[in-house]
VMD Tcl script that draws the C-alpha trace (Angstrom):
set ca {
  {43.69 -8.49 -56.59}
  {43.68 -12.18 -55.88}
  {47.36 -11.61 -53.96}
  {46.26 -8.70 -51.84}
  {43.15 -10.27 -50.89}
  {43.37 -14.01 -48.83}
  {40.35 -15.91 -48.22}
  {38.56 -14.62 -44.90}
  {38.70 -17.64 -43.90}
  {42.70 -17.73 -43.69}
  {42.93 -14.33 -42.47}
  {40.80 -15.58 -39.36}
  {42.75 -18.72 -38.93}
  {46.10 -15.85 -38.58}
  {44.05 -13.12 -36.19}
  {46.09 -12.66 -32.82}
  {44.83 -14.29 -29.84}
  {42.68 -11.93 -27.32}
  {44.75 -11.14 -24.40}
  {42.87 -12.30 -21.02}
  {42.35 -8.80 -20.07}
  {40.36 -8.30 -22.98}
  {38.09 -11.47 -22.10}
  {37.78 -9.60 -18.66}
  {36.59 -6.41 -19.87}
  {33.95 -8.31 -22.15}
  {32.67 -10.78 -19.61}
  {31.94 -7.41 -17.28}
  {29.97 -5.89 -19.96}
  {28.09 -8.65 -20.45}
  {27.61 -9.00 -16.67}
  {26.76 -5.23 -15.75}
  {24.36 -4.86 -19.04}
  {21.45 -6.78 -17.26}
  {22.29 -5.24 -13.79}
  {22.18 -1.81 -15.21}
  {18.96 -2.92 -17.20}
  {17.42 -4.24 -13.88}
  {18.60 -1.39 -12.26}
  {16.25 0.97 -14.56}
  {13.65 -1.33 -14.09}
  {13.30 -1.15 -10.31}
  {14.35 3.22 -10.77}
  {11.44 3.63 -12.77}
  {8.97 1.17 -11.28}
  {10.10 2.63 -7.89}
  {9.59 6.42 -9.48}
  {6.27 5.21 -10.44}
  {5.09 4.29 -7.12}
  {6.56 7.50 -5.41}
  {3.84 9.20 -7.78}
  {1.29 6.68 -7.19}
  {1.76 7.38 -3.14}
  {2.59 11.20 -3.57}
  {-0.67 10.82 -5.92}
  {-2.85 9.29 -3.14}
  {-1.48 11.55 -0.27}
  {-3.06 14.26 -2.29}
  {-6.30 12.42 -2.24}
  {-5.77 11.69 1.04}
  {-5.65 15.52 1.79}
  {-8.84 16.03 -0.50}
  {-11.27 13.57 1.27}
  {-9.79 15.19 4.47}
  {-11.28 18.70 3.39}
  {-14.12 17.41 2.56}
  {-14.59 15.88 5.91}
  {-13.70 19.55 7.03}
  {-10.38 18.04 8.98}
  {-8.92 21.21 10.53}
  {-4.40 21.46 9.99}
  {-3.83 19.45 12.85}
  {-6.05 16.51 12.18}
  {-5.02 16.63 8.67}
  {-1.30 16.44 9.71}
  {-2.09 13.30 12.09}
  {-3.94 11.76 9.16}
  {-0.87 11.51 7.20}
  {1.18 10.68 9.90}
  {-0.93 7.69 10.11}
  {-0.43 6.70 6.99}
  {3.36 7.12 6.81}
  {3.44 4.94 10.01}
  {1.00 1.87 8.87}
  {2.91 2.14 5.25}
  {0.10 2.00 3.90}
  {0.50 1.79 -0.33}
  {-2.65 3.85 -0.50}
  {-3.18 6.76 2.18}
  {-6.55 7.41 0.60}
  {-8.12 4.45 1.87}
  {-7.42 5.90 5.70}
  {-10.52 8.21 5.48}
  {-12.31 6.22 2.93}
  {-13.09 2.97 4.98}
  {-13.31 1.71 8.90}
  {-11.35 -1.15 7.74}
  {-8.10 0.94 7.04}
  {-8.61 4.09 9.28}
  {-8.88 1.02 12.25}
  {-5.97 -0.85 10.45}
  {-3.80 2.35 10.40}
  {-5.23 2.96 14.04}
  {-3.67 0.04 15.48}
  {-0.05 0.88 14.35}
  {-0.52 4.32 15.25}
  {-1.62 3.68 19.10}
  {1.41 1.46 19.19}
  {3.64 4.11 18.40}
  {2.04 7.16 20.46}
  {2.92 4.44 23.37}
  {6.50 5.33 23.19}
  {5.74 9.26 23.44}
  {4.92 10.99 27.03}
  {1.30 10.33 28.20}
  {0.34 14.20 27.91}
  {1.64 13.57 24.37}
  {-0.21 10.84 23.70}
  {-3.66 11.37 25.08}
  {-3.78 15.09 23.01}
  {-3.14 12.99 19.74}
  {-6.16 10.54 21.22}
  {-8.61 13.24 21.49}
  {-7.38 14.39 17.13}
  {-8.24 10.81 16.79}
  {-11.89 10.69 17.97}
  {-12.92 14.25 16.41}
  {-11.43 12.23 12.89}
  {-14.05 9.53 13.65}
  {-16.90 11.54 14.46}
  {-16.04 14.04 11.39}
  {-15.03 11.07 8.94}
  {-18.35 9.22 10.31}
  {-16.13 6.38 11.17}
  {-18.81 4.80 13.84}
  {-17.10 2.13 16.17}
  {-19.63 -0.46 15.52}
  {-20.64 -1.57 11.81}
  {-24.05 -3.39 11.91}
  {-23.12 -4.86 7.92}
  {-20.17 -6.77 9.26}
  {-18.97 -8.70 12.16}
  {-16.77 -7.03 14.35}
  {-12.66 -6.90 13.26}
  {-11.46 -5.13 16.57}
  {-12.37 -4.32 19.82}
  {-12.84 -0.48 19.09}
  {-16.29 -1.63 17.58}
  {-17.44 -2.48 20.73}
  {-20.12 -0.50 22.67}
  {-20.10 1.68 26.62}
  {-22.37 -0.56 28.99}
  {-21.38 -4.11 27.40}
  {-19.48 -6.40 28.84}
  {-16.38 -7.86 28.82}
  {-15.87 -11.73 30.30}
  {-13.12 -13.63 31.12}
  {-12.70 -16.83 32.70}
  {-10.33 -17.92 35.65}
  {-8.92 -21.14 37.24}
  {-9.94 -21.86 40.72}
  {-9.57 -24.44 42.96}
  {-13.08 -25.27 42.10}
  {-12.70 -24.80 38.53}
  {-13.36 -22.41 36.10}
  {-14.45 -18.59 37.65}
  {-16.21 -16.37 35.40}
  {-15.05 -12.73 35.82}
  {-16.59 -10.13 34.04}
  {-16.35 -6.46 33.65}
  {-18.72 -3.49 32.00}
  {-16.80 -1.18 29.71}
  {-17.37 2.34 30.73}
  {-15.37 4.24 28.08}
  {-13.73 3.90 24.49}
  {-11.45 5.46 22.45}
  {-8.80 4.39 20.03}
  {-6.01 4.19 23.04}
  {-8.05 1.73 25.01}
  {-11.29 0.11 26.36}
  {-11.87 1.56 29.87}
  {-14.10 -0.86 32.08}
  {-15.13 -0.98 35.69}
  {-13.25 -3.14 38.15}
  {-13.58 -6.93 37.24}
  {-15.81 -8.65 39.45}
  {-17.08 -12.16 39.99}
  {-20.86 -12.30 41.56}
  {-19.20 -11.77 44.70}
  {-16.48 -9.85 44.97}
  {-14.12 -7.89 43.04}
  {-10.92 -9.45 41.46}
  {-7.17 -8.09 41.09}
  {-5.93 -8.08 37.23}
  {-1.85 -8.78 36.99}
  {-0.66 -6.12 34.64}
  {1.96 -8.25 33.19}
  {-0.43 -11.43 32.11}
  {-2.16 -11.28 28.92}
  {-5.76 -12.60 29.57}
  {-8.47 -13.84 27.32}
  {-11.36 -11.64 26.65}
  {-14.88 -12.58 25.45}
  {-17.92 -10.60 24.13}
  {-20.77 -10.82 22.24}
  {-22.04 -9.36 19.15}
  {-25.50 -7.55 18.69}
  {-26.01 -10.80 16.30}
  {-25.24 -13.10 19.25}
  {-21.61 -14.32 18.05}
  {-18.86 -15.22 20.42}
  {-15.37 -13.38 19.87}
  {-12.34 -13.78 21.95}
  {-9.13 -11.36 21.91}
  {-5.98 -11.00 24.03}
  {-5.94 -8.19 25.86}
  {-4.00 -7.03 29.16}
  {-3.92 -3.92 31.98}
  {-2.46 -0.81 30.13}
  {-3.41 1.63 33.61}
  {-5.19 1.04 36.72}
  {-6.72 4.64 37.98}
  {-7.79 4.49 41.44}
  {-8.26 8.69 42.51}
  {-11.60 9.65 42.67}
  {-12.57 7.14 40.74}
  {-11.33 3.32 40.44}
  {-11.47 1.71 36.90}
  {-9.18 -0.29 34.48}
  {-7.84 0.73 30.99}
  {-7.22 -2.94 28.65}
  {-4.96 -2.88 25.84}
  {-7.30 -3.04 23.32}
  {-7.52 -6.06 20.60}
  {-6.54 -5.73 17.31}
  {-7.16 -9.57 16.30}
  {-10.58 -11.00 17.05}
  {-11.21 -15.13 17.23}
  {-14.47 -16.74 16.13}
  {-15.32 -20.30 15.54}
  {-19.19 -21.08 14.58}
  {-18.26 -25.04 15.04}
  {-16.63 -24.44 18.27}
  {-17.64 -21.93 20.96}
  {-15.88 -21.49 23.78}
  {-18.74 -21.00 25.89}
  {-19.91 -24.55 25.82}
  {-21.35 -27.21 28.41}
  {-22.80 -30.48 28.18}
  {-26.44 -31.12 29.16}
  {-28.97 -33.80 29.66}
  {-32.56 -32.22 30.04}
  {-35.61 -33.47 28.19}
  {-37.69 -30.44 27.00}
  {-40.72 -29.46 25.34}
  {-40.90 -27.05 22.84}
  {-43.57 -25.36 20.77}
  {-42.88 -26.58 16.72}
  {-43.42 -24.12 13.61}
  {-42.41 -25.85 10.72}
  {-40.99 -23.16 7.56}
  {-42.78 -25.94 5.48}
  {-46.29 -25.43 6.75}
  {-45.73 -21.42 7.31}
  {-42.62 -20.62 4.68}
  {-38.97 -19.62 4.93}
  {-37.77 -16.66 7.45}
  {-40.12 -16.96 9.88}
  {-40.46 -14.63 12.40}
  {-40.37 -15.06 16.13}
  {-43.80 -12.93 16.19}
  {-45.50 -16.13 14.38}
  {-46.25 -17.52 17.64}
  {-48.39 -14.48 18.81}
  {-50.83 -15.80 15.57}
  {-51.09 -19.47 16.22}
  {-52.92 -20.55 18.80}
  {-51.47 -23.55 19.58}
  {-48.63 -25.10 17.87}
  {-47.40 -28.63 18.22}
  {-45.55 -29.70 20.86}
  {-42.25 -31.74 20.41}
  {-40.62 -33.38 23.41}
  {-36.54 -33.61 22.81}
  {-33.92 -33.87 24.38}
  {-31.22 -30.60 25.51}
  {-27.48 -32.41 25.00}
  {-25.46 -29.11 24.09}
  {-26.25 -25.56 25.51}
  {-24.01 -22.69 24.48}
  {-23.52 -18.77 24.18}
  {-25.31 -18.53 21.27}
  {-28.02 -21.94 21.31}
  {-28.24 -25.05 21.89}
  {-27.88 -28.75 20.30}
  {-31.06 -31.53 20.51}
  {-31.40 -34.73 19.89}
  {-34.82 -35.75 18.41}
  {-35.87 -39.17 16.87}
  {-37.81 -37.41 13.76}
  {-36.30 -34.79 11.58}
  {-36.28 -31.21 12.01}
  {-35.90 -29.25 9.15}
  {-33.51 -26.04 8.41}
  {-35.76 -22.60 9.51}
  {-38.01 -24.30 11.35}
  {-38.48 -22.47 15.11}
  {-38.54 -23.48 18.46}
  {-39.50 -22.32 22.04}
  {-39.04 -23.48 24.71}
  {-41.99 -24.58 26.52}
  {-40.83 -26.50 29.66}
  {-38.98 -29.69 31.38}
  {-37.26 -31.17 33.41}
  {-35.64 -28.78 36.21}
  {-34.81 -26.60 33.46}
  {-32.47 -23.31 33.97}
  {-35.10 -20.39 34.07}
  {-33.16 -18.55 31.63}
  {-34.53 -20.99 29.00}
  {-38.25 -20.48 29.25}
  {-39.68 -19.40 26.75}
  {-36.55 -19.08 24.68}
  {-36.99 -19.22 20.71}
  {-34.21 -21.03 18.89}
  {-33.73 -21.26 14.81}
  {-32.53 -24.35 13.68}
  {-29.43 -23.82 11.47}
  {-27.94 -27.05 11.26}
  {-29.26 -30.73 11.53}
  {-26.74 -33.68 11.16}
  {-26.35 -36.95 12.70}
  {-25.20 -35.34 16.33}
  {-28.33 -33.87 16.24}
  {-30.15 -30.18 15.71}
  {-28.08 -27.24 16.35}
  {-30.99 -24.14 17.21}
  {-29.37 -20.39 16.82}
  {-30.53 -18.33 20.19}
  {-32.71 -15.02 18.80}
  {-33.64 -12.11 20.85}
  {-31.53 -12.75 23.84}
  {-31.25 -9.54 25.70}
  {-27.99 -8.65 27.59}
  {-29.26 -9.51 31.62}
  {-30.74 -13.35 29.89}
  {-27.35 -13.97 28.21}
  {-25.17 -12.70 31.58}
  {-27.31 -15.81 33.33}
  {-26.75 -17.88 30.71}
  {-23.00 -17.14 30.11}
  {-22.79 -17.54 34.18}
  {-24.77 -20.96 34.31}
  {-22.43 -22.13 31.67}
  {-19.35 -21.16 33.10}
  {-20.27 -22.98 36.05}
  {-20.97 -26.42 34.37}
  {-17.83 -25.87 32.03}
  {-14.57 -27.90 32.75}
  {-11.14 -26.44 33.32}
  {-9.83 -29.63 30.59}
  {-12.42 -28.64 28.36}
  {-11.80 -24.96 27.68}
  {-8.25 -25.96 27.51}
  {-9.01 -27.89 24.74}
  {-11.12 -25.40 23.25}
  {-8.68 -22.68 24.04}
  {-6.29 -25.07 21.82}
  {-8.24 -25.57 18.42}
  {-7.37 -22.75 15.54}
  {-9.94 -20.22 14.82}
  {-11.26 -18.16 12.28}
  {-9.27 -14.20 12.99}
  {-11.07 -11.01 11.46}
}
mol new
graphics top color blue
foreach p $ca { graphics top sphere $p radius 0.5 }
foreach p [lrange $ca 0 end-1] q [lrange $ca 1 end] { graphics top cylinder $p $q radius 0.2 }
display resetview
């Protein structure tokens, strides 16, 4: 027994030598065990999503029923959502945020089919709206396209001149999801000739008195029996509280009826004035006037809430009588008033009275500064 048996030790010390094309065969192993591994990982996570999406589609298809989407709008539904790639079809129908999200991609590619083509899939996409109740303007939120706005408001732009800036302006007289049809643009005097192959600024205002600016261009002039414009329409909106673009410097002392929230409490209403008889007076001074209010300097303090109106001055612009600002923000450059109830026709004369005392250098530096995208 002790003869037949060596120590295992010895017997190791007298194995063969591995040939190199066994060292080969062991290093691949070793190399293809993690890819195959990995391999099943991805397979199974990427078998997993197929049922996720295939999953969703099917929800998709239920909240379209519901909505009582005949065939065809059903089918353009889901060709939406194949387009946009969009990891969960159901939240097409289910929100304005993705149906105008999946929108966007989906105009984009109806562009490349024929026109007759393109407006029949238009006219699927506006009986989804009305059926899904996906309203083009959301009062909860600021706007996060330019298919929120609204038929009658307007659309500005602004224009180098020799003489500086030229406010142009337009009144939209149709919407859909292809594009925002508007009249002619126009200054105050005569109408103006869009390039089709320059992008322009566009501005508007919201119903809460906020500035936006897009990039928009001419899609289609139509000039048969009737002669209007059809604008690309803008799937990225710019705001900037801090840093309107609709800004001019001023230097008009003004006197303005006081309510203090401190004396009458927080949220006041603009109505307050119709029950005091006669509130104090302040006389300040106008240094900032913009879209959306304006900025005074004042030697005591103001506080946040408190309201303003506008009582007279100094050759002020008529637009401003009787105006009611909130003050929103006070800090060292003074007390920054937020505009409220400014109808459409007062902030078209204000809008044009800025425009006019605007600089070209200015808005280019305006135009410049990053700001917030929805």
């Amino acid at each position: 027994m002790k003869d037949g048996y060596g120590p295992v030790l010895k017997m190791l010390g007298q194995r063969t030598e591995s040939s190199s094309t066994d060292m080969t065969w062991v290093a691949l192993v070793l190399l293809i065990l993690p890819i195959i591994l990995l391999l099943g990982n991805y397979l199974r996570h990427y078998l997993q999503k197929r049922r996720n999406i295939a999953y969703s589609f099917d929800q998709l298809e239920k909240i379209g029923s519901e909505k009582q989407l005949n065939y065809l709008e059903q089918s353009v539904v889901s060709q939406m959502a194949t387009i946009a790639h969009m990891s969960n079809p159901a939240f097409l129908l289910s929100s304005i945020e993705g149906f105008d999200h999946s929108v966007s991609i989906w105009v984009k590619y109806l562009m490349q089919q024929p026109w007759q083509n393109m407006d029949a899939q238009i006219a699927h996409l506006v009986s989804i709206r009305k059926k899904a109740n996906l309203r083009y303007l959301s009062p909860e939120r600021p706007p996060v396209s330019t298919r929120e706005l609204n038929i009658d408001q307007k659309i500005y732009s602004l224009a180098a001149s020799q003489k500086g800036l030229k406010l142009i302006y337009a009144k939209i007289i149709d919407l859909d999801d292809l594009c925002i049809t508007t009249s002619l643009f126009q200054t105050d005097r005569q109408k103006v000739h869009l390039s089709k192959n320059h992008d322009i600024w566009g501005f508007f205002w919201s119903e809460g008195g906020m500035e936006f600016r897009f990039r928009t261009r001419l899609l289609k002039e139509i000039n048969h029996v009737a002669h209007y414009l059809m604008l690309y329409h803008g799937d990225e909106l710019f705001h900037d509280t801090e840093w309107e673009m609709f800004t001019c410097q001023q230097d008009i002392e003004l006197v303005v009826d006081w309510v203090s929230n401190l004396e009458h409490g927080t949220n006041l209403s603009p109505n307050i004035y119709d029950r005091i008889e006669t509130p104090p007076t302040l006389v300040v001074n106008l240094n900032q006037l913009s879209s959306s209010g304006f900025t005074l300097s004042f030697d005591k303090k103001l506080e946040i809430d408190d309201l303003l109106r506008v009582r007279g001055g100094n050759q002020i612009p008529a637009f401003l009588a009787d105006r009611i600002g909130r003050v929103i923000k006070v800090s060292e450059e003074g007390v920054f008033c937020r505009f409220l109830k400014i109808d459409h026709e007062t902030r078209h004369d204000m809008i044009t009275y800025i425009a006019k005392n605007m600089s070209v250098a200015s808005f280019a530096q305006r135009l410049k500064k990053p700001a917030k995208r929805f």
